[in-house]
Residue, then its C-alpha position, 0 to 999 in steps of 0.5 A: x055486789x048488787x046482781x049476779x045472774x047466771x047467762x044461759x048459753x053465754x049468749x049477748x041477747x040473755x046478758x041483755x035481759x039479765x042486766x035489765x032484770x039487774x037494773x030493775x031491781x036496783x033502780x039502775x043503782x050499778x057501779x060496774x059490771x064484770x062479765x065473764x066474756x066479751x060477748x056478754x059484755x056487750x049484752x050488758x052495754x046494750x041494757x045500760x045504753x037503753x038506759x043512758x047508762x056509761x059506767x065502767x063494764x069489763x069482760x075477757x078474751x078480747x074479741x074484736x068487737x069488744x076491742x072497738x068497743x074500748x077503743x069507742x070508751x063504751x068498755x073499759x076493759x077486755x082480758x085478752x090471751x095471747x093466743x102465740x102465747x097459749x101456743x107456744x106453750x101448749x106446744x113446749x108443753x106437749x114436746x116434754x111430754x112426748x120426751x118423758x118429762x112428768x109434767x109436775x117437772x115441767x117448769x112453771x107447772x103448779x097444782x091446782x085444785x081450784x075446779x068445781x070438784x076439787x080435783x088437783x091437777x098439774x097446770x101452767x098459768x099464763x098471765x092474761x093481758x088487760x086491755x084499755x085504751x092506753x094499751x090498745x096498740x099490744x093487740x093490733x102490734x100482735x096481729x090479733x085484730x087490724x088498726x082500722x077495725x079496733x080504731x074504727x070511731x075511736x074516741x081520742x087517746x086511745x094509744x094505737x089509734 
C-alpha cells in the first residue's frame, strides 16, 4: 500500500486531490486503487486520467456512472448490492421480528462485533455481486440501470453490451 487517504465527505472532487497527492508522492508509482464507493472512484480516475494513467481501480455500489465507466474499461470493478435482494430480506427480517421471532434465531443471523466500537451485535450478511465486464448484463437483467446507459461507448466483450 502505497497511500491511503481519508475522503472527507466521500466527495469525487476531494478523491480527486488525494489521489493527486497520492501520485505525487509516489512518482505516479500505484498499481491500483480500491476506494470505498463509486463516487470516489471516479475521482480517483480523473487524477490518473490527468496523468495518462489506466490502471485497475474498483469501488462499490454500483452506480450508473460507475456501471458505464466498466463498461467503458476505465473501472475494473463495481461491488453492486442487490437492492430486491437487501429488500426482501429486511422485509423477512422485520415480518420475524413482528411475529416474536429473536433475531439471533432468525436463520442466517451471526454476531458481529466487527464496528469501530466492538459492539456484538446480531446481523445477516448478504453476499455482494462484483461487477466487470464479463458479468455486466446481471445489473441491466435486474433493472438496476438501462442497456443503453451502462452500454453507452462500451469497449468490445463487455457481456450484456
Amino acid at each position: 500500500i502505497v497511500g491511503e487517504a481519508f475522503t472527507d465527505g466521500w466527495k469525487p472532487d476531494n478523491a480527486q486531490k488525494n489521489m493527486e497527492q497520492i501520485l505525487t508522492a509516489n512518482d505516479n508509482n500505484v498499481d491500483a486503487v480500491m476506494s470505498e464507493n463509486d463516487g470516489m472512484a471516479g475521482g480517483a480516475i480523473a487524477a490518473l486520467q490527468a496523468q495518462g494513467m489506466n490502471i485497475p481501480v474498483s469501488g462499490q455500489d454500483g452506480d450508473h456512472a460507475a456501471l458505464n465507466r466498466v463498461a467503458r474499461g476505465t473501472q475494473n470493478t463495481s461491488v453492486w448490492k442487490d437492492a430486491r435482494q437487501l429488500g426482501a430480506a429486511a422485509g423477512d427480517i422485520a415480518a420475524a421480528l413482528a411475529d416474536g421471532v429473536a433475531m439471533s434465531a432468525i436463520e442466517g443471523a451471526v454476531k458481529w462485533s466487527g464496528g469501530a466500537k466492538g459492539v456484538e451485535m446480531d446481523a445477516i450478511f448478504l453476499a455482494p455481486t462484483p461487477i466487470d465486464k464479463t458479468n455486466i448484463n446481471i445489473v441491466i437483467e435486474a433493472g438496476h440501470i438501462a442497456k443503453a446507459k451502462v452500454c453507452e461507448g462500451a469497449m468490445d466483450g463487455v457481456n450484456g453490451c
